[in-house]
PyMOL Python script that loads the backbone (N, CA, C, O; Angstrom):
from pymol import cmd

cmd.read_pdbstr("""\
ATOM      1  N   UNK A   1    -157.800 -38.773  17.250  1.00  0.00           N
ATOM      2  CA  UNK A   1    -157.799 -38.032  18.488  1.00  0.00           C
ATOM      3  C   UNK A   1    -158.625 -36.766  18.299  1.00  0.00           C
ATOM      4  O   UNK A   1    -158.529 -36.066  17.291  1.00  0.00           O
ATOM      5  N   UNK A   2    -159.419 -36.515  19.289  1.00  0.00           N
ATOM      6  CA  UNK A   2    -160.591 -35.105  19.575  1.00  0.00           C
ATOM      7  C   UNK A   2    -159.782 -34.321  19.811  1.00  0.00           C
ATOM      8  O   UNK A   2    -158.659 -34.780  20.021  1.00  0.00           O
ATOM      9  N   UNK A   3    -159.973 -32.690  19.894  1.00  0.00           N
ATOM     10  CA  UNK A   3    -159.699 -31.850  20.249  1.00  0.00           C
ATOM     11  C   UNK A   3    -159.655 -32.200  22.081  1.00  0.00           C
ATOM     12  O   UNK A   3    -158.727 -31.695  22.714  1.00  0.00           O
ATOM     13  N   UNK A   4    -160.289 -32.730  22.538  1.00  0.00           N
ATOM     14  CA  UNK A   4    -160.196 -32.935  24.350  1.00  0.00           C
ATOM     15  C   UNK A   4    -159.524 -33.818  24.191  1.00  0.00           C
ATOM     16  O   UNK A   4    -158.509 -33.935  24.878  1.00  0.00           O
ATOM     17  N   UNK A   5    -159.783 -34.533  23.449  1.00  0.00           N
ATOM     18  CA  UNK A   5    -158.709 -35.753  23.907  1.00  0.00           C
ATOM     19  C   UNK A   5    -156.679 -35.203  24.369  1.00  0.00           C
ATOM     20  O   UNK A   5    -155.753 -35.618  25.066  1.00  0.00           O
ATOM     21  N   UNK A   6    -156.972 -34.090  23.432  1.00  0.00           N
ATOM     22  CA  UNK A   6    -155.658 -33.641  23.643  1.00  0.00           C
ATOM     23  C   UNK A   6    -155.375 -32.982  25.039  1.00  0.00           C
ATOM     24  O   UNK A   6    -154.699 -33.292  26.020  1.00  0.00           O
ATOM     25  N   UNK A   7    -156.275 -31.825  24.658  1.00  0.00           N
ATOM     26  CA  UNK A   7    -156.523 -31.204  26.428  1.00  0.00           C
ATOM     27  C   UNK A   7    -156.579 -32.012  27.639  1.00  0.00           C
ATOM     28  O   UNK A   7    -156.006 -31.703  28.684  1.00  0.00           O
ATOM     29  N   UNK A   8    -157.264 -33.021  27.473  1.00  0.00           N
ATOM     30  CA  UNK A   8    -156.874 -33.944  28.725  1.00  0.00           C
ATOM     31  C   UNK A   8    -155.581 -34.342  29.172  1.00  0.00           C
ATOM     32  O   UNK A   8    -154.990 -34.249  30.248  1.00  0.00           O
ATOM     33  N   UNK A   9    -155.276 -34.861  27.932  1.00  0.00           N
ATOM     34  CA  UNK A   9    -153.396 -35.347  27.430  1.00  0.00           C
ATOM     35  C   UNK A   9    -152.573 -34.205  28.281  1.00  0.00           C
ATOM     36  O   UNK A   9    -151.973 -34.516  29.310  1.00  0.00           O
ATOM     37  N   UNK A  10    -152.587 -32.959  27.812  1.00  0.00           N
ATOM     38  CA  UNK A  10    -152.013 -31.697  28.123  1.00  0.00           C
ATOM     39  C   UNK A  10    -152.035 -31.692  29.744  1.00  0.00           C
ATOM     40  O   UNK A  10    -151.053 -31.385  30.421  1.00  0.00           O
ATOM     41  N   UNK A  11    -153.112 -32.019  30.196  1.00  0.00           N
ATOM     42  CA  UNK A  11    -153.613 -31.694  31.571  1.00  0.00           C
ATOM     43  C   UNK A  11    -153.280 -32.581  32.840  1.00  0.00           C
ATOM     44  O   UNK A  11    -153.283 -32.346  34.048  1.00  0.00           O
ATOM     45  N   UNK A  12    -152.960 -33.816  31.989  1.00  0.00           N
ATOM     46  CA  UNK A  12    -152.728 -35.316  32.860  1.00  0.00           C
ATOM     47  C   UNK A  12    -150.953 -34.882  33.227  1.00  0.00           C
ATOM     48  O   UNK A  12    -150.448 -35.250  34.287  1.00  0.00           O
ATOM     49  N   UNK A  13    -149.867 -33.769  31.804  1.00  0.00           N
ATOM     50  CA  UNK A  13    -148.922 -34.143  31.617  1.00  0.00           C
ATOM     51  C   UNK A  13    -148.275 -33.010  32.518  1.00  0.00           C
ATOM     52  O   UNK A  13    -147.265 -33.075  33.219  1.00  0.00           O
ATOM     53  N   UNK A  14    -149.216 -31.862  32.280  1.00  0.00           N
ATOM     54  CA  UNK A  14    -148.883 -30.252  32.842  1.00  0.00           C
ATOM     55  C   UNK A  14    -149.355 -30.066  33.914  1.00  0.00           C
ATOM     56  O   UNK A  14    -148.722 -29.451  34.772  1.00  0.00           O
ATOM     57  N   UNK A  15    -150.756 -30.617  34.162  1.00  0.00           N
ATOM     58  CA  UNK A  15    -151.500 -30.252  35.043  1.00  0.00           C
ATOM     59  C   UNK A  15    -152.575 -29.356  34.365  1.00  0.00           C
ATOM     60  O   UNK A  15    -152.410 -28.922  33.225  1.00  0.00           O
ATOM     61  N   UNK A  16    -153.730 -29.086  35.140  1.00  0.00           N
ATOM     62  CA  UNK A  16    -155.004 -28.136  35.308  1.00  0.00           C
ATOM     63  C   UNK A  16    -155.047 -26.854  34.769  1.00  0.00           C
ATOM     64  O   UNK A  16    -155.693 -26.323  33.866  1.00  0.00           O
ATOM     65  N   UNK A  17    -153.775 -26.320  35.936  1.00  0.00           N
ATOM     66  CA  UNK A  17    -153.631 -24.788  35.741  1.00  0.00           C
ATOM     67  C   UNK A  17    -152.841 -24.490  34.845  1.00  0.00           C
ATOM     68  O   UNK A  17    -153.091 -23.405  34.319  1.00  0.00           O
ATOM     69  N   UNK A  18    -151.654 -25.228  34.313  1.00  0.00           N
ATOM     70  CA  UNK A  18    -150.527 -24.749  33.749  1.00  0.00           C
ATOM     71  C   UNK A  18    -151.020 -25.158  31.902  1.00  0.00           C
ATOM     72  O   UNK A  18    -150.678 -24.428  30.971  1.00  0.00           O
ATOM     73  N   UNK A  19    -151.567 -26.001  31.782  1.00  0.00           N
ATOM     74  CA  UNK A  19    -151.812 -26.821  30.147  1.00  0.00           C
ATOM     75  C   UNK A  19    -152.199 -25.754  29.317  1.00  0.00           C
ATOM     76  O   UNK A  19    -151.597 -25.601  28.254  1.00  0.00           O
ATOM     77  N   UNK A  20    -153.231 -24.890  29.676  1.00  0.00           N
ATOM     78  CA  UNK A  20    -153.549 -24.321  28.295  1.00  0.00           C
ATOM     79  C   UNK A  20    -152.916 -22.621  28.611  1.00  0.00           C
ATOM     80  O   UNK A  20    -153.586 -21.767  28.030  1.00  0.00           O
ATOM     81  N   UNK A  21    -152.089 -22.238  29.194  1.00  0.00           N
ATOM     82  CA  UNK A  21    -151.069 -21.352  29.141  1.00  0.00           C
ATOM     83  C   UNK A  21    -150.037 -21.838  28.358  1.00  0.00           C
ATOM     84  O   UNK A  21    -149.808 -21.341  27.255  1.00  0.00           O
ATOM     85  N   UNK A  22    -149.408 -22.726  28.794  1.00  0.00           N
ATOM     86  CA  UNK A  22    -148.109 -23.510  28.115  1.00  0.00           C
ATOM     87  C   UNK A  22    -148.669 -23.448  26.684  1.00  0.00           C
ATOM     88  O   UNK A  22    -148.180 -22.637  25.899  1.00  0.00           O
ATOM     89  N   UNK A  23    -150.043 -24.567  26.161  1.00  0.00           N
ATOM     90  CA  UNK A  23    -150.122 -24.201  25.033  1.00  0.00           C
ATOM     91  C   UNK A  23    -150.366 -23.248  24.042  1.00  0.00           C
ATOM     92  O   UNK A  23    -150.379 -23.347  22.815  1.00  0.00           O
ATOM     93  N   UNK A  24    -150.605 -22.072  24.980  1.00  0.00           N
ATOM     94  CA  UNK A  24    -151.181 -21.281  23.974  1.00  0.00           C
ATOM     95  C   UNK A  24    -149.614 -19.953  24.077  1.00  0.00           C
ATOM     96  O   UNK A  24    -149.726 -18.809  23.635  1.00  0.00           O
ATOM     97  N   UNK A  25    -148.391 -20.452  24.698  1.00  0.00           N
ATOM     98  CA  UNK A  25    -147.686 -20.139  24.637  1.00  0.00           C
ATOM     99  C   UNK A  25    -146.113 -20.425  24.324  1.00  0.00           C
ATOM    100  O   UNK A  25    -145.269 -19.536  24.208  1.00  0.00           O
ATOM    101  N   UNK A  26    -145.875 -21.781  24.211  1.00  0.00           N
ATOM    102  CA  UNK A  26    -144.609 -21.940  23.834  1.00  0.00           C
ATOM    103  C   UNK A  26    -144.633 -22.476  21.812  1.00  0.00           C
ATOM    104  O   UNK A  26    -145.446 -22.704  20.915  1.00  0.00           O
ATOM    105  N   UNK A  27    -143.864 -22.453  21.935  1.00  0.00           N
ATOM    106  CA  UNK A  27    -143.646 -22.407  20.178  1.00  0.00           C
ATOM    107  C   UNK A  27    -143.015 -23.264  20.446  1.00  0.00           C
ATOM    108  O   UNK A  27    -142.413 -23.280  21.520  1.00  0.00           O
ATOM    109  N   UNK A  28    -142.912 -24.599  19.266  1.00  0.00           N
ATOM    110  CA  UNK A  28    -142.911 -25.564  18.605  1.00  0.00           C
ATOM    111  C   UNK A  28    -142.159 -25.629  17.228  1.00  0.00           C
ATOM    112  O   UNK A  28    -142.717 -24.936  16.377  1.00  0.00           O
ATOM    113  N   UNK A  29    -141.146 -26.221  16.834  1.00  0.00           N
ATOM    114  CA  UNK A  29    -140.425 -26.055  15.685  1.00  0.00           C
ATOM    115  C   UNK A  29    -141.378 -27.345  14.871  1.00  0.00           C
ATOM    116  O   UNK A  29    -141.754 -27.285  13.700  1.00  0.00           O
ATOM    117  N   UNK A  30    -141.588 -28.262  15.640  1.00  0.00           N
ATOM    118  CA  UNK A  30    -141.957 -29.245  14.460  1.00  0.00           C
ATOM    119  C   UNK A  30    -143.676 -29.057  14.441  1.00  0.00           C
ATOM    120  O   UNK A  30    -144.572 -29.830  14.102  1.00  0.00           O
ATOM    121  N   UNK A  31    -143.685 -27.561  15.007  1.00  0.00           N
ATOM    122  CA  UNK A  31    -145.461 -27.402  14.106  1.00  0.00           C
ATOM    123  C   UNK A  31    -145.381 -26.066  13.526  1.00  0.00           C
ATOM    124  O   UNK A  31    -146.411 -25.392  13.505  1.00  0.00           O
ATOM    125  N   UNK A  32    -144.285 -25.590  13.046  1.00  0.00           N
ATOM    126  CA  UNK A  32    -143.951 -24.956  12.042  1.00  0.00           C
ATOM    127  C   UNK A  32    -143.762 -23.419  12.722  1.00  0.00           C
ATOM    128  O   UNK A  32    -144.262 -22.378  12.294  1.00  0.00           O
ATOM    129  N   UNK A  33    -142.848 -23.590  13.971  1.00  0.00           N
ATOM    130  CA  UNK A  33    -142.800 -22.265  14.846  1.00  0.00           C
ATOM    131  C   UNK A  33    -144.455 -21.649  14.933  1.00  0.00           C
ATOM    132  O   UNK A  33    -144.840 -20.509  14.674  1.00  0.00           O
ATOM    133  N   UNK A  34    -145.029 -22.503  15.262  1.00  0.00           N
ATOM    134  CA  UNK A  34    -146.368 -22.231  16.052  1.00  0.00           C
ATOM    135  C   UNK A  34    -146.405 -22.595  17.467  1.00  0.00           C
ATOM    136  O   UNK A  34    -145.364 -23.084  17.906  1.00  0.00           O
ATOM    137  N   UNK A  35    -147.184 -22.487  18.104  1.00  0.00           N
ATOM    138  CA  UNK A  35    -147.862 -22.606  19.237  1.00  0.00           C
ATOM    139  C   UNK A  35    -148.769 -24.129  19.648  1.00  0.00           C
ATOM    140  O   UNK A  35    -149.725 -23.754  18.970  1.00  0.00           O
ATOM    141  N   UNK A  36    -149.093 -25.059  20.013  1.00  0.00           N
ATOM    142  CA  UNK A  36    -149.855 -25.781  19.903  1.00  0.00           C
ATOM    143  C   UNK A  36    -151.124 -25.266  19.411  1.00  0.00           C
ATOM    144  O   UNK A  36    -151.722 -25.793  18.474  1.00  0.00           O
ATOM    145  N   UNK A  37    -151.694 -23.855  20.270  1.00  0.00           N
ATOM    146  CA  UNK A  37    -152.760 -23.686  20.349  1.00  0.00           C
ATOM    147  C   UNK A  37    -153.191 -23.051  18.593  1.00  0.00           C
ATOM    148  O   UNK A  37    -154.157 -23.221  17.849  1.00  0.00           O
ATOM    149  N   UNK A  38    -152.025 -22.352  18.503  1.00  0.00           N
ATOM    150  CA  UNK A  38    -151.962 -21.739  17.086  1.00  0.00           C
ATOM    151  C   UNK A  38    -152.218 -22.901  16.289  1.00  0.00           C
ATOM    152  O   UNK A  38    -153.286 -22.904  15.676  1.00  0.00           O
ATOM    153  N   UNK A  39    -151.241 -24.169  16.139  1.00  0.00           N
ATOM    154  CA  UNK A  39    -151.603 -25.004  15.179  1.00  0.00           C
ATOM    155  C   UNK A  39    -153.021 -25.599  14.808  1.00  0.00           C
ATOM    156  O   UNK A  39    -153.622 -25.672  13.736  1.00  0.00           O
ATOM    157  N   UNK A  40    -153.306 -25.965  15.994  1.00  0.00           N
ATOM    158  CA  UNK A  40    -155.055 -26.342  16.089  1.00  0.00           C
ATOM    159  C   UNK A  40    -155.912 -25.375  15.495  1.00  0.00           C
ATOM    160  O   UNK A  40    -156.961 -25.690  14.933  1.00  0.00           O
ATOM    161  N   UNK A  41    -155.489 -24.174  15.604  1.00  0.00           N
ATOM    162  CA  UNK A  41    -156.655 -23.199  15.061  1.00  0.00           C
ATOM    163  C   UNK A  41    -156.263 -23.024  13.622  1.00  0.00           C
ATOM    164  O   UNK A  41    -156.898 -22.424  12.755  1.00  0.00           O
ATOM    165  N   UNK A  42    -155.170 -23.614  13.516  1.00  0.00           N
ATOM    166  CA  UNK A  42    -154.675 -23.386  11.729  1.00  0.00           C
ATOM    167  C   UNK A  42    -155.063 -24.974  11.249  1.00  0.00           C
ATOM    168  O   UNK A  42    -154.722 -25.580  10.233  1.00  0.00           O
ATOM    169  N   UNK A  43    -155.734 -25.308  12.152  1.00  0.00           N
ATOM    170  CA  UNK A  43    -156.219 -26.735  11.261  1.00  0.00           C
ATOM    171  C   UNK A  43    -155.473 -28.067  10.764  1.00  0.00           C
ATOM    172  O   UNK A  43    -155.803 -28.929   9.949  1.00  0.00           O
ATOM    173  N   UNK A  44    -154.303 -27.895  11.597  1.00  0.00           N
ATOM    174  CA  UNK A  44    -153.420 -29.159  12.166  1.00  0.00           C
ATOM    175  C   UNK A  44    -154.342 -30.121  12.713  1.00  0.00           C
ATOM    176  O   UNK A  44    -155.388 -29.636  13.144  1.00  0.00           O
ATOM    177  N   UNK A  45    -154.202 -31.377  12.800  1.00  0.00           N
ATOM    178  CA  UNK A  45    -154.643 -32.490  13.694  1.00  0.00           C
ATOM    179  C   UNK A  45    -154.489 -32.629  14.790  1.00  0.00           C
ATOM    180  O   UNK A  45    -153.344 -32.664  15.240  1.00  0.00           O
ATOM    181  N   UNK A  46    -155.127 -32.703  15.260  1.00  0.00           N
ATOM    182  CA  UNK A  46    -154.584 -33.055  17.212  1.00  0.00           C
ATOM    183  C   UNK A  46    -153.856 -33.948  17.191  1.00  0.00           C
ATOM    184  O   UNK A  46    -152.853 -33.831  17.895  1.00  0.00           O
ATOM    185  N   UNK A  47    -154.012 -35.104  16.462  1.00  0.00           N
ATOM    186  CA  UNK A  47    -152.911 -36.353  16.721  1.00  0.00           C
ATOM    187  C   UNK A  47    -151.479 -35.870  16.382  1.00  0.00           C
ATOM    188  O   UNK A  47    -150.535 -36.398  16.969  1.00  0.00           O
ATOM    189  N   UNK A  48    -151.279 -34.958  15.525  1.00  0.00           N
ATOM    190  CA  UNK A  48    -149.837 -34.284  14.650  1.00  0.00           C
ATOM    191  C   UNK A  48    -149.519 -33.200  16.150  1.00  0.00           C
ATOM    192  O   UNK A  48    -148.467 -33.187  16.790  1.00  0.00           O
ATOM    193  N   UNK A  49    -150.793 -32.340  16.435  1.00  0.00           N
ATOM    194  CA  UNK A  49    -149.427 -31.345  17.759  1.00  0.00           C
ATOM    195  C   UNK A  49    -149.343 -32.293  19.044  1.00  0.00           C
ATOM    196  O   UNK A  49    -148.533 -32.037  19.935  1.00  0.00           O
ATOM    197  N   UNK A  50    -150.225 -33.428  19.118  1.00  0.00           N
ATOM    198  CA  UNK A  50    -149.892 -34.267  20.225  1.00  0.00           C
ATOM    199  C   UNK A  50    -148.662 -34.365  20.352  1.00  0.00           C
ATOM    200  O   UNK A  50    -147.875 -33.843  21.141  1.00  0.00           O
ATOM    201  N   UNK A  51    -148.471 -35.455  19.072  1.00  0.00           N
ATOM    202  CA  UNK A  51    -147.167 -35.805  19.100  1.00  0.00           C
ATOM    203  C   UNK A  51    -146.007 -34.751  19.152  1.00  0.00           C
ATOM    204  O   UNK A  51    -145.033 -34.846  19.899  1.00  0.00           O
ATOM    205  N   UNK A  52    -146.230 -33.764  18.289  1.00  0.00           N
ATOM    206  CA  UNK A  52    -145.213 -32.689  18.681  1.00  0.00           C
ATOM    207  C   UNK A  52    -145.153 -31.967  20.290  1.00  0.00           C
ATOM    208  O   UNK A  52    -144.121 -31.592  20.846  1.00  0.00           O
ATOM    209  N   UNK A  53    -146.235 -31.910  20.724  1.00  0.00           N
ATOM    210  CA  UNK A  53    -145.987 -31.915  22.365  1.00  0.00           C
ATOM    211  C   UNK A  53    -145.489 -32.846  22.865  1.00  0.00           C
ATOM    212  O   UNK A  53    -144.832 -32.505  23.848  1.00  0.00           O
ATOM    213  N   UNK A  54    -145.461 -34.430  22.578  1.00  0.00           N
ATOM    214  CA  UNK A  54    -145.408 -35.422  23.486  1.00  0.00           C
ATOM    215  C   UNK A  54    -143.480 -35.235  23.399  1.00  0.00           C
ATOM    216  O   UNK A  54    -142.669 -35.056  24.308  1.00  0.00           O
ATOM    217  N   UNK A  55    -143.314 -35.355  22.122  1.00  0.00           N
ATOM    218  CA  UNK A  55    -141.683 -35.141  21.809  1.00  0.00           C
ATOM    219  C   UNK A  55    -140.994 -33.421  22.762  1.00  0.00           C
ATOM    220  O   UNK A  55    -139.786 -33.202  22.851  1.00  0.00           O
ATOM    221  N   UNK A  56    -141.621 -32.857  23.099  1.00  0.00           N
ATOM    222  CA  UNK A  56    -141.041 -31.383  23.110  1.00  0.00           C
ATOM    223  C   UNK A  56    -140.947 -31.815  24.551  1.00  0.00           C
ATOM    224  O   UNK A  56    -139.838 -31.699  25.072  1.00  0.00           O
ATOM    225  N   UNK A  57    -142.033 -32.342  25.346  1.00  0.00           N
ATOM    226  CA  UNK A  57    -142.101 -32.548  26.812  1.00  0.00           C
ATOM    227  C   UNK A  57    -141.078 -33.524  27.275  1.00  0.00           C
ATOM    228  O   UNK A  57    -140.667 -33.373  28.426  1.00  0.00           O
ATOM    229  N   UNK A  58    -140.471 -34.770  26.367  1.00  0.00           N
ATOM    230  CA  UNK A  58    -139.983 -35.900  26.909  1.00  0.00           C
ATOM    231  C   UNK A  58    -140.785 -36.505  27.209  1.00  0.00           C
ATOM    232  O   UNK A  58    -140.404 -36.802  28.342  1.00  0.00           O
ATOM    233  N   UNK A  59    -142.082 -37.179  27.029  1.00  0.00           N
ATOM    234  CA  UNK A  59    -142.711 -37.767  27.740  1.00  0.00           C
ATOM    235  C   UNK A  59    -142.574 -39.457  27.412  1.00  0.00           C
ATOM    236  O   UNK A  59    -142.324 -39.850  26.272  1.00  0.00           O
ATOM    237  N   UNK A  60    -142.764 -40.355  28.514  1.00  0.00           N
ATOM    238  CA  UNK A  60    -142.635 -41.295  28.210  1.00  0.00           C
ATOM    239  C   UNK A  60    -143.839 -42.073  26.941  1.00  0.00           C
ATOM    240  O   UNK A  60    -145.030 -41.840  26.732  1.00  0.00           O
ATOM    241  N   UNK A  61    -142.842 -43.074  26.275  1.00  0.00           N
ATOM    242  CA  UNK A  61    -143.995 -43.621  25.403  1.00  0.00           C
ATOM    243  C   UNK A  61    -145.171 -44.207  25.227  1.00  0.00           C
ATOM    244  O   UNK A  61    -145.794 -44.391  24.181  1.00  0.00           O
ATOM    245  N   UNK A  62    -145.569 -44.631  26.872  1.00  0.00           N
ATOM    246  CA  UNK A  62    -146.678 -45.305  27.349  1.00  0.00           C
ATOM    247  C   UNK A  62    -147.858 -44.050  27.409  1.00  0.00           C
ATOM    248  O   UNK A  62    -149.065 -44.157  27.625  1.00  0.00           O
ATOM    249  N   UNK A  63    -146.987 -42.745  27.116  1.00  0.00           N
ATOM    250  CA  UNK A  63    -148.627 -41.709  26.445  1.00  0.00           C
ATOM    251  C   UNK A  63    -147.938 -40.821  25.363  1.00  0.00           C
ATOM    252  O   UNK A  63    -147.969 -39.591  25.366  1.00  0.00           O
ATOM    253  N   UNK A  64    -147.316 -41.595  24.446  1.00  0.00           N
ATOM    254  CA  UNK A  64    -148.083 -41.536  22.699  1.00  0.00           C
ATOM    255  C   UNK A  64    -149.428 -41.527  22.750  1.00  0.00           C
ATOM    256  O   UNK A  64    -150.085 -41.490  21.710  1.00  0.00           O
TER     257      UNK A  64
END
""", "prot")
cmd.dss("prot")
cmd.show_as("cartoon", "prot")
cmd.util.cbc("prot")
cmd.orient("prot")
């Protein structure tokens, strides 16, 4: 997974306006009390905070 690939993900799940506020603001226990946005810039995988977003949101499994 790309770096957009996620942002899209984020955007399909949050919406437009709300995705990269949310990420660059809620904290995450299973990315080590970071931020999404924090993790990415600390050089996490997109596929690793995906999934830790996809779990934090509830989202259904048909967008793993």
């Amino acid at each position: 997974m790309r770096h957009t690939e996620l942002e899209t993900r984020l955007s399909e799940a949050l919406g437009d306006d709300y995705a990269a506020f949310w990420a660059s603001q809620t904290v995450i226990a299973a990315l080590d009390g970071r931020t999404p946005r924090q993790a990415l810039d600390d050089g996490v995988p997109p596929k690793q905070v995906w999934a830790a977003v996809w779990e934090t949101l509830g989202l259904p499994a048909s967008q793993r």
